[in-house]
C-alpha positions as CSV (number, residue, x, y, z in Angstrom):
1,X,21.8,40.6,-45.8
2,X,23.1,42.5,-43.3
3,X,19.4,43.3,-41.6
4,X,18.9,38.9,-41.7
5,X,22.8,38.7,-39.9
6,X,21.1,41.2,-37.6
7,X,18.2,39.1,-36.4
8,X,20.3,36.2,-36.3
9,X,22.7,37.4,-33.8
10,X,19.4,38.7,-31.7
11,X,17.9,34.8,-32.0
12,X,21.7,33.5,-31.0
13,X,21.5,35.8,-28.0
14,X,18.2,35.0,-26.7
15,X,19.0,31.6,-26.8
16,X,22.3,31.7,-24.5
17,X,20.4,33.8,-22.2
18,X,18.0,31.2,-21.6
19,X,20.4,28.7,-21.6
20,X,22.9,30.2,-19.0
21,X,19.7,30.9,-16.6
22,X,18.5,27.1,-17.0
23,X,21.9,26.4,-16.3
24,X,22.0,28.7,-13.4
25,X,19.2,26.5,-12.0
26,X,20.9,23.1,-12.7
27,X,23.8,24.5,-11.1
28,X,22.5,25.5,-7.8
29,X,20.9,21.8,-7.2
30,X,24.3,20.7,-5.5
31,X,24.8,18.4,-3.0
32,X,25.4,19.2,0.6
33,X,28.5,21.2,1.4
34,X,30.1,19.8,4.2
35,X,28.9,16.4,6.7
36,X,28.2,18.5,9.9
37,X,25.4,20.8,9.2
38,X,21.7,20.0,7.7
39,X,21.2,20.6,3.8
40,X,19.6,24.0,3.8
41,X,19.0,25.8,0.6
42,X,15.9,27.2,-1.7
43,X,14.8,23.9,-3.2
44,X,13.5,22.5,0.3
45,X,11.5,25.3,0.9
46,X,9.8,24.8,-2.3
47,X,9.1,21.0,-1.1
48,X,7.8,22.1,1.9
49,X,5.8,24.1,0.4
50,X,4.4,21.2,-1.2
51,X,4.0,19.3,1.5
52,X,1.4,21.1,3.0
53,X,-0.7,21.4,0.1
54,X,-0.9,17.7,-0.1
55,X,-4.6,17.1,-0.1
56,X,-5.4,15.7,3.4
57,X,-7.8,12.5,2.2
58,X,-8.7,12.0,6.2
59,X,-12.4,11.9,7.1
60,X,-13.9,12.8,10.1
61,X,-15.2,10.2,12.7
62,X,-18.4,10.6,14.3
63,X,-17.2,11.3,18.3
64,X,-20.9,10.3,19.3
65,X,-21.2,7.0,17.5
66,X,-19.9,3.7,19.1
67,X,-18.5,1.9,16.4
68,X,-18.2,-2.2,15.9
69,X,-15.6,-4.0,14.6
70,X,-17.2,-4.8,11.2
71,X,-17.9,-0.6,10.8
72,X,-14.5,0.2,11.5
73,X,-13.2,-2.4,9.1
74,X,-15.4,-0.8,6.2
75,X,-14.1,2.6,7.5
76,X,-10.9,1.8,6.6
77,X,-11.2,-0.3,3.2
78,X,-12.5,2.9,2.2
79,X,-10.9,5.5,3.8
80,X,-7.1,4.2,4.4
81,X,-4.5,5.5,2.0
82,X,-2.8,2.1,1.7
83,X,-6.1,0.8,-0.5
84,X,-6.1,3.6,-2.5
85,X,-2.2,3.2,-3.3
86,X,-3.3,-0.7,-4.4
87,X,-6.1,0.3,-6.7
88,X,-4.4,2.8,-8.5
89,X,-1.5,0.3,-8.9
90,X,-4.2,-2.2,-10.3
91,X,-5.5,0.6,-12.7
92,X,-2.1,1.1,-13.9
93,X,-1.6,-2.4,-15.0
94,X,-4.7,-2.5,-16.8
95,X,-3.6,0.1,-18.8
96,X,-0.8,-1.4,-19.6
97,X,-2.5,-4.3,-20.6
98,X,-5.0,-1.6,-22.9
99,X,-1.2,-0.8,-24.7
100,X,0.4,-4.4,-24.9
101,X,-3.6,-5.5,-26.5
102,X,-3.3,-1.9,-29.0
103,X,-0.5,-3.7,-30.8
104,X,-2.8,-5.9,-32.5
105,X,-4.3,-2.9,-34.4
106,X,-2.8,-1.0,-37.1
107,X,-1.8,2.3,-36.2
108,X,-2.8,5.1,-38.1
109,X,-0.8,8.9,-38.5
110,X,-1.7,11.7,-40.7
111,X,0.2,14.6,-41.2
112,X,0.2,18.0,-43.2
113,X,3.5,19.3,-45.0
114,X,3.8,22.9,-46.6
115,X,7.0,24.1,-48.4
116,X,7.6,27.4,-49.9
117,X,11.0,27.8,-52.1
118,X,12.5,30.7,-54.0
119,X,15.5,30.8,-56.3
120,X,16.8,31.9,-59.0
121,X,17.3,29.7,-62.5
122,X,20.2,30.6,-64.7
123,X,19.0,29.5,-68.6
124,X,20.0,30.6,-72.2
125,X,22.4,33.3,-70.1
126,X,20.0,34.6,-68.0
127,X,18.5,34.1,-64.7
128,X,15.1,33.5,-64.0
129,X,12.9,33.8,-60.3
130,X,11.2,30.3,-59.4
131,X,8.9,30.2,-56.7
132,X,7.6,26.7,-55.8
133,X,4.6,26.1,-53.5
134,X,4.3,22.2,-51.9
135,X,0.6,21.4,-49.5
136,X,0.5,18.1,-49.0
137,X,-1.6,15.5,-46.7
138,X,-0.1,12.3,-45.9
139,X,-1.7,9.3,-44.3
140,X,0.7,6.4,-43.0
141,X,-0.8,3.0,-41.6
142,X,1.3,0.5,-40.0
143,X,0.3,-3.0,-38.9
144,X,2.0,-6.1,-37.7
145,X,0.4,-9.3,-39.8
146,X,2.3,-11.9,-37.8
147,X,5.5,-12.2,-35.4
148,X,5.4,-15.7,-34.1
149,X,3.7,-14.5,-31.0
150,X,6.3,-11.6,-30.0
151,X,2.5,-10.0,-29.5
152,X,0.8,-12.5,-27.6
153,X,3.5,-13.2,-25.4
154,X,3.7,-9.5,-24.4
155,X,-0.1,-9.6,-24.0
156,X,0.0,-12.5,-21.8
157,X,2.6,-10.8,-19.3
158,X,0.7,-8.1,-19.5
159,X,-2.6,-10.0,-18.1
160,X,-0.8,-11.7,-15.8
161,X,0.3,-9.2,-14.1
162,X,-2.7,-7.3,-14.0
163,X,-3.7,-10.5,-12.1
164,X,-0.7,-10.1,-9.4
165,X,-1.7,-6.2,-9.5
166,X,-5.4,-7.5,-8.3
167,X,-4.2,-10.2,-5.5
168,X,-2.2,-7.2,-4.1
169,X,-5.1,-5.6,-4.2
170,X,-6.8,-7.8,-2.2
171,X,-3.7,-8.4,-0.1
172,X,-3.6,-5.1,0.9
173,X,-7.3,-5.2,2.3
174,X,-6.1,-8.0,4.3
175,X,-3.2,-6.1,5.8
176,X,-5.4,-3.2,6.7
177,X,-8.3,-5.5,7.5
178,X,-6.0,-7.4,10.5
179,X,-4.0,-4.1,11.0
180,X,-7.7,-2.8,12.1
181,X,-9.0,-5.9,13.8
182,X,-5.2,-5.9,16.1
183,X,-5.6,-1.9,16.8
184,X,-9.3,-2.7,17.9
185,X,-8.0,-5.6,20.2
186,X,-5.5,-3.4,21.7
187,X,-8.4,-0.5,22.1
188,X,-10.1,-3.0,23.8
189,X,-7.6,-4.1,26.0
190,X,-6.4,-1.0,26.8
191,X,-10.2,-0.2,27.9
192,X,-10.5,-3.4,30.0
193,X,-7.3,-3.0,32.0
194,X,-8.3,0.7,32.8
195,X,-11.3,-0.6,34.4
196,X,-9.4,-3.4,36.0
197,X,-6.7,-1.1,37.2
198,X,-9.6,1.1,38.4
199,X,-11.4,-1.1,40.4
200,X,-7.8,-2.4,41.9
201,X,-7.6,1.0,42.8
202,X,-11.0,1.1,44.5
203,X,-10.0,-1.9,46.2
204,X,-6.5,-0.8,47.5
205,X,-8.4,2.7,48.5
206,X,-11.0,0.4,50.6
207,X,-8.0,-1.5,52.2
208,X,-6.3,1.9,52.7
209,X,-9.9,3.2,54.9
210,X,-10.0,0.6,56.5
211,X,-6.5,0.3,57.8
212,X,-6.9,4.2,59.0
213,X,-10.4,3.4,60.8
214,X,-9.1,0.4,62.4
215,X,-5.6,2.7,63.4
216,X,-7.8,5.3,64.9
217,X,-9.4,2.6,67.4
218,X,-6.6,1.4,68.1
219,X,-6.3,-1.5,66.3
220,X,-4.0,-1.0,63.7
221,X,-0.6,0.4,63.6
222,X,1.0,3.2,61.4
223,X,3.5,0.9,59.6
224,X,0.4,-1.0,58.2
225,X,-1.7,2.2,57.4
226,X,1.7,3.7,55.9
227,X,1.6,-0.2,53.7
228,X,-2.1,0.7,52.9
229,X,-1.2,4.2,51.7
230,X,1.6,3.2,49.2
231,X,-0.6,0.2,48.0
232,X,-2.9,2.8,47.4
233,X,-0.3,4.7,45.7
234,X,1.0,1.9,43.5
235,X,-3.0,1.4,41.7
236,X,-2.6,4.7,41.0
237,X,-0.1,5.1,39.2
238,X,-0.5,1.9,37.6
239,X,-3.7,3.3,36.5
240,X,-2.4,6.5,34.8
241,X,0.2,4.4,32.8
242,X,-2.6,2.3,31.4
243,X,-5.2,5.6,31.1
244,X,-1.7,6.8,28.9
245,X,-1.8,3.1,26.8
246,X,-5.5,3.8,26.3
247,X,-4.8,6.7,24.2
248,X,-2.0,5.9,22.3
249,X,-4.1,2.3,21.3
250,X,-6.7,5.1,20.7
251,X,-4.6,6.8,18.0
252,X,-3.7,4.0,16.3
253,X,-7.2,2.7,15.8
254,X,-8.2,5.9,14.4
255,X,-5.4,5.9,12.2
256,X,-5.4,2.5,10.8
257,X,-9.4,3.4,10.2
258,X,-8.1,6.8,7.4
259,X,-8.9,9.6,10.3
260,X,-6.7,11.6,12.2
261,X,-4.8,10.2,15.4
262,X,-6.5,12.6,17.6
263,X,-9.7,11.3,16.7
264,X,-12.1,10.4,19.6
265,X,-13.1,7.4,18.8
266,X,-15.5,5.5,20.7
267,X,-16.2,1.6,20.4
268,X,-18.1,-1.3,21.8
269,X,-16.5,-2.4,25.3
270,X,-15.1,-5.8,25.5
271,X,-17.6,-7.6,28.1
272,X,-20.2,-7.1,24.6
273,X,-18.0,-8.6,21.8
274,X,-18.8,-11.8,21.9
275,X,-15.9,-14.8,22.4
276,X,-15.6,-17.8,20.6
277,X,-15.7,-21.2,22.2
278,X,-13.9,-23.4,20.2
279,X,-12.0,-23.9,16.5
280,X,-13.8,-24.8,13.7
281,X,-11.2,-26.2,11.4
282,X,-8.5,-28.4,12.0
283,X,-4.8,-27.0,11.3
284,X,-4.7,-29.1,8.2
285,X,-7.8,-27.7,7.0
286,X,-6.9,-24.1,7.6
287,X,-3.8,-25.0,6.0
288,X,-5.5,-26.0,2.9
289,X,-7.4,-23.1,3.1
290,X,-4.2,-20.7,3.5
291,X,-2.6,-22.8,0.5
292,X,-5.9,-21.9,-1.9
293,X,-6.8,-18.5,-1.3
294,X,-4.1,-16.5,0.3
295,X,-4.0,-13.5,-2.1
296,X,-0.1,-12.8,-1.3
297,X,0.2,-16.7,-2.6
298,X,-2.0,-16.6,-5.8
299,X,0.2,-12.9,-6.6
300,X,3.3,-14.9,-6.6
301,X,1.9,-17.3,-8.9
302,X,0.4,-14.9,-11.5
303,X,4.2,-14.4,-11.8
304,X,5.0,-17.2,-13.0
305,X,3.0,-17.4,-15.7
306,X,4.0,-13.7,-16.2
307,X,7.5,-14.9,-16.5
308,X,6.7,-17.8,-18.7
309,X,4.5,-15.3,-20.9
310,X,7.8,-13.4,-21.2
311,X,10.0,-16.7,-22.3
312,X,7.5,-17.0,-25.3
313,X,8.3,-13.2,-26.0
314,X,11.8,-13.7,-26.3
315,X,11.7,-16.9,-27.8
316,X,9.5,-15.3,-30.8
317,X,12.9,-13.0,-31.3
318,X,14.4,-16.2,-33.8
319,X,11.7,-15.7,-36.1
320,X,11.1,-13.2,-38.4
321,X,8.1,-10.7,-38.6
322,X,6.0,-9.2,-41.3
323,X,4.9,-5.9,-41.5
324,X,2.5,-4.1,-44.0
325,X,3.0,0.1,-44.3
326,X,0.4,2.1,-46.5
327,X,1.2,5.6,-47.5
328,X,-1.6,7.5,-49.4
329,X,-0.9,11.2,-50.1
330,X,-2.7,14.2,-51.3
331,X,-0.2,16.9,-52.7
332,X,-1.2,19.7,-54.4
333,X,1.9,21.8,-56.3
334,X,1.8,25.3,-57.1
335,X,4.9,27.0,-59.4
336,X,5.7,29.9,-60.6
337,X,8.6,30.9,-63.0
338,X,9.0,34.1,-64.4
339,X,7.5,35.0,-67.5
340,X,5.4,32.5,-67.3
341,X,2.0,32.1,-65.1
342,X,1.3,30.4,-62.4
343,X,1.3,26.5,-62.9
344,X,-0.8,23.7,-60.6
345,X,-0.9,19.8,-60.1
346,X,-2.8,17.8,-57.7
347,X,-3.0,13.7,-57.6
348,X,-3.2,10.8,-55.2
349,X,0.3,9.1,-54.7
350,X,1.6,6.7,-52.1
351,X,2.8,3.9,-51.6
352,X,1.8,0.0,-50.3
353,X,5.2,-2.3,-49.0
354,X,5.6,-5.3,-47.0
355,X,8.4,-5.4,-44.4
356,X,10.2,-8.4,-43.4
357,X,12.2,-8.4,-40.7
358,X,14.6,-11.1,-39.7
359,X,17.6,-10.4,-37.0
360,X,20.1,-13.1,-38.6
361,X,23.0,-12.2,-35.8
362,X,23.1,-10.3,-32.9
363,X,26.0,-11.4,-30.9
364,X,24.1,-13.9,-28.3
365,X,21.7,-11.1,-27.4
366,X,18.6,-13.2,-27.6
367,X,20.2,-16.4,-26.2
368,X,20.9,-14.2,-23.2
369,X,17.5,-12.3,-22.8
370,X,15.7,-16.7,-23.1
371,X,17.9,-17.5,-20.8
372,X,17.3,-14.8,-18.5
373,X,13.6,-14.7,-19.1
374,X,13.9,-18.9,-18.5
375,X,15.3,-18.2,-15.3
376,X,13.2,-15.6,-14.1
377,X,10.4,-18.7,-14.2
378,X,12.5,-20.7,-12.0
379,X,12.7,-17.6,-9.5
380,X,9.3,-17.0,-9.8
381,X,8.6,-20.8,-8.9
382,X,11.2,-20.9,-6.0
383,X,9.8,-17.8,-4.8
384,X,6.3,-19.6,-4.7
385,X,7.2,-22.3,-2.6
386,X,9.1,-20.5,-0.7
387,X,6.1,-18.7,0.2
388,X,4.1,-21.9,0.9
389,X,6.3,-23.3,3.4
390,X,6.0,-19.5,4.9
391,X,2.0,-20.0,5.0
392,X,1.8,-23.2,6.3
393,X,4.4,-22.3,8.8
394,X,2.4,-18.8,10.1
395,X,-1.2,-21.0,9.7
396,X,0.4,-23.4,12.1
397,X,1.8,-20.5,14.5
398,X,-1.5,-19.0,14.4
399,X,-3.2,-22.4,15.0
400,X,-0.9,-23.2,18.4
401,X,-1.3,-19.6,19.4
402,X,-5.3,-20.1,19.7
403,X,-5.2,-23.1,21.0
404,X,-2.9,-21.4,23.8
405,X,-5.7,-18.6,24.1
406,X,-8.1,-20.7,24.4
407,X,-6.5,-22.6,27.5
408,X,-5.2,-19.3,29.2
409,X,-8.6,-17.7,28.9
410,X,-10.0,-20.6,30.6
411,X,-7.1,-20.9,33.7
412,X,-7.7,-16.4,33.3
413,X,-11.6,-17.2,34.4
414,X,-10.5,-19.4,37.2
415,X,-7.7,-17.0,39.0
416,X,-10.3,-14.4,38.2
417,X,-12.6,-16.4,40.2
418,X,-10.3,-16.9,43.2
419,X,-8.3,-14.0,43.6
420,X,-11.6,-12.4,44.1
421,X,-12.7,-14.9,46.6
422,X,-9.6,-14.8,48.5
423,X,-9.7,-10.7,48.5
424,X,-12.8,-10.8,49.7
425,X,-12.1,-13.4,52.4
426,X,-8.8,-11.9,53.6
427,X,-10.2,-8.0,53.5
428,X,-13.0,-9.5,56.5
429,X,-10.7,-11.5,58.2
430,X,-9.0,-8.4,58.3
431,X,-11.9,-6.5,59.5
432,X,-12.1,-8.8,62.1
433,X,-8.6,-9.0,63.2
434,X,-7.9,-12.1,62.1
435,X,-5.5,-11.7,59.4
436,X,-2.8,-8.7,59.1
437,X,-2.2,-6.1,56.8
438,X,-0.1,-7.7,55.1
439,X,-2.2,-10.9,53.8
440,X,-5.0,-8.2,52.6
441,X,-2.9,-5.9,50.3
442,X,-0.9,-9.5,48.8
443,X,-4.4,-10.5,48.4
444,X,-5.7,-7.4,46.3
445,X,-2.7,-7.4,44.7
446,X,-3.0,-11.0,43.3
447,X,-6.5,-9.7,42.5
448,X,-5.2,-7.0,40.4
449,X,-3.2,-9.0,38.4
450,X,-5.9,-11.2,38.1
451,X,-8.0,-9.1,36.5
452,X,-5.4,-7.5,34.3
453,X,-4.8,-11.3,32.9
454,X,-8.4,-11.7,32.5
455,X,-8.7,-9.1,30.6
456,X,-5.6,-9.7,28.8
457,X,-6.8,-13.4,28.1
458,X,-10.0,-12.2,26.5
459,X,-8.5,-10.2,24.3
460,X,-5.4,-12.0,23.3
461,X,-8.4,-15.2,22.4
462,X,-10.1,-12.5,19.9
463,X,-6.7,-11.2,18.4
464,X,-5.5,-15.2,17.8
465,X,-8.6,-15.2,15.7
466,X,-8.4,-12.8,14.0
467,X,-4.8,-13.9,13.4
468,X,-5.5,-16.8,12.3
469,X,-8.0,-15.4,9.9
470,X,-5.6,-12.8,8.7
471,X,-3.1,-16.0,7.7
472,X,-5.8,-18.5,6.7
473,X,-7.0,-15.3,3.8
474,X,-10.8,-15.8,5.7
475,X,-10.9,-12.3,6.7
476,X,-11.2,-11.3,3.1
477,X,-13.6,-13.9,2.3
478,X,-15.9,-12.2,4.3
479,X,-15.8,-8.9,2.9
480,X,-18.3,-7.3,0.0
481,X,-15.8,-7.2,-3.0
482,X,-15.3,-3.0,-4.4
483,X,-15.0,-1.6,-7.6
484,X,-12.7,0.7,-6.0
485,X,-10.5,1.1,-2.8
């Protein structure tokens, strides 16, 4: 006795030790100390830690490639995290589903029991030592025969929004699909306004020799040489803030595509991606479009039958449900009681019920959860045409914009077309003494902005497009569907 009290007191001891060190480590997770300093303790240090052994999913782009615009996009459906986020989401919900189907199956347990007891019988005036030996195996199967389509309903939620799962999905592509096709545009812009702001820079350079041949003949004066210089001055620097808005546009292609921001990524220049001409749909027709096959659109509806799914859930709670439970069991009994020998038994036993199970009051709880389940449809439906009048509004934005585009690229071609005219015409006068300073360096200014809005035309027409696509839901239509990200 006093050798069991021993270990006891050992077990108890051990015990509290572990519990005052778990403690110890509950305890130190405390909130910062005071407003005016940074949380600094052990616990972010582990974070950290882990971090930077996040594994880095980036891949590596291929610096001697020029990549199109359909490459890229198929770059980043497979390589950009957001996809893989999706997918994984998507997976999730069908395994959900997999556990809301399992409850039409019985389930099935087993189990193994052992018991060994010892004790002393007092009979006639004496005692006698009993030792009692219990194996047993036990099977238990459980299975719902009806429930007035508790099951089903949960089933049906379950489906449905595996469904909203998969239009996300597919929403996200078309996120990351435009997010690409807008960092492209921008690339491209960027590209076309350095070499615009290059060659305004060659012109202002040209003005800028002439104006110091013509002042060392004579024929000029300092002030306008000193106008030449600065004009000179002002392309330049103009040119290094767009070399600077090249690489940024740069980084943000590369990381829209999965890769690294300091990626050198090279892609087609704008004068070979070719430009549309005209619309092909009418605004009503995109709209229709937008209204039928916007993923975002078709989610929110998968939630509404989700929703109703869960009404016929809750509703099922009035009715009662019947359950079947089969218990087999092997044991096998050993015994032993003193003088006698040892003694054994061994049979099948068990046992075979039906459950019924009928919730006669529960003080309003499943009025509430219908009525909350009934208005979660009506959400779910307001929620959908909210989002309709959203679509048709952006389709219709999207439509006006391109139609914009389309009319600024052409008046873009024309100033294009006659600020270099007039440069050219003005920079000989010049030559010639006809004209001043002055005119010439108004003139190659005009022609710089000209080709800065040329450029900016072209590509604004390719991103209204592509924006338009990206609301319509066409830019998904055109992709190869996945089995994964």
């Amino acid at each position: 006795m006093r050798r069991l009290t021993k270990i006891l007191s050992s077990l108890l001891g051990a015990v509290l030790l572990v519990g005052l060190q778990c403690a110890e480590c509950v305890l130190a997770q405390n909130a910062p100390v005071a407003p005016d300093h940074p949380w600094q303790a052990p616990a972010e240090g582990r974070i950290e830690a882990d971090a930077r052994n996040i594994p880095d999913l980036r891949f590596t782009i291929d610096s001697a490639k020029t990549y199109s615009l359909p490459e890229l996009i198929d770059l980043a459906e497979t390589h950009n995290p957001d996809t893989r986020v999706a997918w994984q989401r998507a997976r999730s919900q069908a395994a959900a589903l997999g556990v809301a189907r399992s409850e039409l199956y019985p389930t099935l347990a087993a189990a193994a029991l052992s018991e060994t007891s010892r004790s002393e019988v007092f009979f006639g005036g004496q005692f006698y030592k009993q030792v009692a030996q219990d194996f047993e195996l036990a099977l238990e199967l459980n299975y719902t025969i009806f429930d007035f389509g508790a099951r089903s309903g949960r089933i049906e939620a379950r489906s449905t929004q595996l469904l909203a799962a998969n239009f996300a999905f597919n929403d996200t592509h078309r996120q990351v699909i435009y997010q690409v096709q807008t960092a492209y545009y921008r690339e491209l812009s960027a590209m076309g306004q350095e070499d615009a702001a290059r060659a305004s820079l060659a012109n202002a350079e040209a003005v800028q020799q002439a104006a110091e041949a013509r002042l060392a003949n004579g024929l000029a004066t300092l002030p306008d040489v000193l106008e030449a210089r600065s004009a000179s001055a002002e392309a330049e620097y103009d040119l290094q803030t767009i070399v600077g808005a090249e690489e940024i546009a740069r980084g943000d292609l590369a990381t829209a595509v999965g890769a690294s921001a300091t990626a050198d990524i090279r892609v087609q220049p704008l004068d070979e991606v070719p430009t549309p001409e005209s619309i092909g749909d009418t605004v009503d027709q995109a709209i229709s479009h937008a209204l039928g096959q916007r993923p975002d659109l078709l989610q929110q509806v998968a939630e509404i039958r989700s929703a109703n799914a869960k009404v016929k859930e809750a509703r099922a709670a009035y009715y009662p449900s019947l359950g079947l439970t089969v218990s087999p069991g092997v044991p096998y009994l050993y015994g032993l009681q003193e003088p006698s020998p040892w003694a054994h038994t061994g049979d099948l036993t068990g046992q075979v019920s039906l459950n019924l199970n009928w919730t006669i009051f529960d003080g309003g709880a499943r009025k509430s959860r219908l009525a909350q389940a009934e208005a979660d449809v009506h959400a779910a439906e307001a929620e959908a045409n909210a989002k309709r009048n959203q679509i048709t509004n952006e389709v219709w934005t999207a439509y006006s914009n391109l139609n914009t585009a389309f009319r600024q690229r052409l008046a873009a071609t024309a100033l294009l077309e006659s600020a270099s005219q007039s440069y050219a015409a003005a920079l000989e006068s010049y030559n010639y003494g006809v004209r001043n300073l002055l005119d010439v360096t108004a003139a190659q200014r005009t022609l710089a902005q000209a080709r800065s809005a040329d450029v900016l035309a072209r590509t604004q027409l390719l991103s209204a497009v592509a924006e338009l696509a990206f609301r319509t839901g066409d830019s998904i239509r055109a992709s190869n569907a996945r089995p994964g990200p």
